[in-house]
C-alpha positions in Angstrom: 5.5 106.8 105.0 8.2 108.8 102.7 7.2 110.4 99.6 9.4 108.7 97.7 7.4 105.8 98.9 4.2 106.9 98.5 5.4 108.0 95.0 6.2 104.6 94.1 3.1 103.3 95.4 1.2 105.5 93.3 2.6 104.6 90.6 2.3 100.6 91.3 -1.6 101.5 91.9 -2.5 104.1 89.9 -5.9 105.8 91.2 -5.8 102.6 93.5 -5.9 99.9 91.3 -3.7 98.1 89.3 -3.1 95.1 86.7 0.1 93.2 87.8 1.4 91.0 85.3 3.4 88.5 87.2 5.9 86.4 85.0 8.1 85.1 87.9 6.7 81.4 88.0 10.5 80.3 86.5 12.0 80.8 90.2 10.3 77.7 91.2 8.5 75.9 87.7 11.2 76.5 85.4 10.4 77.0 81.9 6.4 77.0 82.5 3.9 76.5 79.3 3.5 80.4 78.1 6.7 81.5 79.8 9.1 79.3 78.0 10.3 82.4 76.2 9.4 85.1 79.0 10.7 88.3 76.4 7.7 86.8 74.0 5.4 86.5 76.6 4.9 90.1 77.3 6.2 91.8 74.2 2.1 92.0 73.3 1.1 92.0 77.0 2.8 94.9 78.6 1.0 98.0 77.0 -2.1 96.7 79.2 -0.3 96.1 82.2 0.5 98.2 85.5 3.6 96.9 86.1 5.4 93.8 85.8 6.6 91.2 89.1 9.5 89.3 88.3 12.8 88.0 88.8 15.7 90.0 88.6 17.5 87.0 85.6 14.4 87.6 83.7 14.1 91.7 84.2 17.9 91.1 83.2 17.7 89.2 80.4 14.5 89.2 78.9 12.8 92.9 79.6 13.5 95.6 76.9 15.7 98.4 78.7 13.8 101.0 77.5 10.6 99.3 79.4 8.4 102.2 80.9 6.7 100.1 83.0 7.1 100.1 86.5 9.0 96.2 88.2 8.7 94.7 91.1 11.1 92.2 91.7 10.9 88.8 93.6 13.4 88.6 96.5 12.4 85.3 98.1 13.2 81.3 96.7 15.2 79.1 96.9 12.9 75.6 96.8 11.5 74.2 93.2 8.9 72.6 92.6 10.7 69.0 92.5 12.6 69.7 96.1 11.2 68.8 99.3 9.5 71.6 100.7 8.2 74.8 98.5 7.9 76.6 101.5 11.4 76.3 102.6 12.4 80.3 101.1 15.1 82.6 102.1 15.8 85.8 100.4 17.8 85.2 97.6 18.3 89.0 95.8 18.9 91.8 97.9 17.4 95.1 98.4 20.4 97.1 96.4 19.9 94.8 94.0 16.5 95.9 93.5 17.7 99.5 93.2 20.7 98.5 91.1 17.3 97.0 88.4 15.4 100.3 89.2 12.6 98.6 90.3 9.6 100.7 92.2 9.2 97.5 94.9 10.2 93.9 96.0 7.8 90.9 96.7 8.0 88.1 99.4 6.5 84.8 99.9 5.0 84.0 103.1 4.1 80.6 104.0 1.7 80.7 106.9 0.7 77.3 108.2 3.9 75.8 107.1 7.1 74.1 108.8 8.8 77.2 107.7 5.9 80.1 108.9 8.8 81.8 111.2 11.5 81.7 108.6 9.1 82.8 105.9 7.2 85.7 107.8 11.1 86.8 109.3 12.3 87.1 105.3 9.3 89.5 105.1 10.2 91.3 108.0 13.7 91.7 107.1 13.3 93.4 103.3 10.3 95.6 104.8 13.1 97.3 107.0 15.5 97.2 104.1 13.2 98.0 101.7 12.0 100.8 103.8 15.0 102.2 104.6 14.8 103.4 100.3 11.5 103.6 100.1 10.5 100.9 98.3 7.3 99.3 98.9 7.1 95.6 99.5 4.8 93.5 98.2 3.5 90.7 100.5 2.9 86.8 99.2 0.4 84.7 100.8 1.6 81.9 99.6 -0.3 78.9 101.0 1.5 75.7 102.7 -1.9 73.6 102.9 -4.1 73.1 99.6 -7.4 72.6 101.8 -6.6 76.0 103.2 -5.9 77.5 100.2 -8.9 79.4 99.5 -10.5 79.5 103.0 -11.3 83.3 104.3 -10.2 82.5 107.5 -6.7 81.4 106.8 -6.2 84.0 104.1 -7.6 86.6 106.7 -5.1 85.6 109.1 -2.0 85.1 106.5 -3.1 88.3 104.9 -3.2 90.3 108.4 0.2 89.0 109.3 2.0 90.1 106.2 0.2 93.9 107.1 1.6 93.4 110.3 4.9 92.8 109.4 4.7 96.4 107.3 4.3 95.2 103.6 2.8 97.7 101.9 0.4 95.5 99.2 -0.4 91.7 99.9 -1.2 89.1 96.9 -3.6 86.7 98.1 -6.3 83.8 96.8 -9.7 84.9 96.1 -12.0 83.1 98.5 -15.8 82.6 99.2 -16.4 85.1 102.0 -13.7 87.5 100.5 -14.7 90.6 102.1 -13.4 89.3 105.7 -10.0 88.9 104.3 -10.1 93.1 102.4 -11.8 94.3 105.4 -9.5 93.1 108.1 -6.5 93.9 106.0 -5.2 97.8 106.0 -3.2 97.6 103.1 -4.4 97.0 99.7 -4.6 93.2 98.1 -4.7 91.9 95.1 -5.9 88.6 93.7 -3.7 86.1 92.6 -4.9 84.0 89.5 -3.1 80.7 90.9 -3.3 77.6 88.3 -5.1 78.6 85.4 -9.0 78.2 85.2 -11.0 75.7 83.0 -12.7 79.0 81.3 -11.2 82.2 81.0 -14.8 83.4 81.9 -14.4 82.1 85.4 -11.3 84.0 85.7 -12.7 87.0 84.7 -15.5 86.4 87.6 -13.2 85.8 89.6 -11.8 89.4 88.9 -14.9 91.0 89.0 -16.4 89.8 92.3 -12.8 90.4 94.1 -12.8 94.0 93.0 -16.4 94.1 94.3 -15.3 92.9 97.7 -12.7 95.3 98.1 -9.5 94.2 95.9 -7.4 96.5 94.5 -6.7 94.5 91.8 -5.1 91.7 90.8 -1.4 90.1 90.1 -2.0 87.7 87.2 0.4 85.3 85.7 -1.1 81.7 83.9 -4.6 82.9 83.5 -3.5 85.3 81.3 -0.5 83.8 79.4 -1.8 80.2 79.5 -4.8 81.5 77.7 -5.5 81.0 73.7 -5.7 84.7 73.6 -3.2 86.7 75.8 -3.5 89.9 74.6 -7.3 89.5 74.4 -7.5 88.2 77.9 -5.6 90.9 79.7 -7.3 93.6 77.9 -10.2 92.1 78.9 -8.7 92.0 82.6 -7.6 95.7 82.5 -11.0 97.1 81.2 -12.6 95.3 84.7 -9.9 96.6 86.8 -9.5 99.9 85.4 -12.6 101.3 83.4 -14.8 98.8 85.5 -16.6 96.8 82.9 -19.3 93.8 84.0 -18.5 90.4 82.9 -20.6 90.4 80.2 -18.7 93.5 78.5 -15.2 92.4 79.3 -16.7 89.0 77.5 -17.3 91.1 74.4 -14.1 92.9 74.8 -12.1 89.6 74.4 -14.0 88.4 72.1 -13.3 91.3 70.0 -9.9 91.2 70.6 -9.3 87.5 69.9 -11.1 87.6 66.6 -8.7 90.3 65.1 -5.7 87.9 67.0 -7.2 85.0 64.7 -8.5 87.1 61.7 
């Protein structure tokens, strides 16, 4: 591993862990409830983030260019969510386009389990050499082709271990019952996804808390966070669990805090 990527990786995970704020559902959702306006979206949300995963039109057009923060940009897509086949990505931005938006790393959809595993885990393969070769780090998708599948420890084990395999450096998974066989057959770090957003933001902060106890890293968030009444409250609440390791019950307090001077 180069310095320059190790550099770059510490700074993605600083200390080891990390608060992604991901705000590239668009690619695939469109204009999403809580990311119709992305710019809005994280104006109050990025002083309590790690770093940011997006596209490269919304790093373009909606992120401030004097953003401190470090990007990592989506290089996979293609399919929406009305087309036949979600799983049917290419990459779709290349790796000097990543450089060209300074971004510290690119991310990849892999859809293990699908018609389009090869295609998919080959796109990773690809932008891990490419990436590589500039040392950037390359963040891993599991994206999952079968709902029933979706939070199994078996399949995410496996989907998990083959992005590794294929030399990303960080892979976004589902948290699962039986999490720690997916962190402790996995070599490089993972975070959580949020996926669709939770009946109670106090399962989502759960959620958080037991994956970092079974050996996450952290955790790329999108709709649990922006889809909640309280954004700012919620990823505060978030960060403090991931970074300063609060319980449940004092991240609970935290937002609570927090969203009573947001309503106040």
């Amino acid at each position: 591993m180069s310095w320059g990527l190790k550099n770059r990786m510490n700074a993605i995970l600083p200390e080891g862990k990390a608060v992604m704020l991901a705000i590239d559902h668009g690619y695939f959702l469109g204009p999403i409830h809580g990311l119709e306006k992305p710019e809005e979206t994280v104006k109050e949300l990025m002083p309590y983030t790690d770093s940011l995963f997006a596209t490269r039109g919304v790093l373009a057009s909606a992120i401030p260019e004097d953003c401190s923060k470090p990007v990592l940009l989506r290089v996979s897509g293609g399919p929406s969510i009305v087309g036949r086949d979600l799983a049917n990505e290419n990459l779709v931005t290349p790796i000097k386009e990543a450089l060209r938006h300074n971004a510290l790393g690119v991310g990849v959809s892999i859809f293990v389990g699908s018609d389009y595993e090869t295609q998919t885990v080959t796109n990773l393969a690809h932008a891990v050499t490419e990436a590589h070769e500039y040392g950037l780090p390359v963040l891993a998708i599991t994206a999952v082709a079968k709902e029933l599948q979706k939070r199994e420890a078996r399949f995410l084990a496996l989907a998990s271990r083959i992005g590794a395999e294929m030399g990303a450096d960080i892979i976004k998974t589902y948290y699962c019952e039986n999490f720690e066989k997916v962190t402790s057959t996995c070599p490089v770090p993972i975070v959580i996804a949020g996926g669709p957003k939770l009946d109670t933001m106090k399962e989502a902060l759960e959620m958080t808390y037991n994956a970092l106890a079974q050996g996450a890293a952290g955790v790329d968030m999108g709709r649990n966070i922006w889809q909640s009444d309280y954004p700012a409250a919620m990823i505060q609440a978030i960060h403090a669990i991931v970074r300063k390791n609060f319980s449940v019950t004092e991240a609970l307090e935290l937002y609570e805090d927090a969203a009573g001077e947001k309503s106040s």
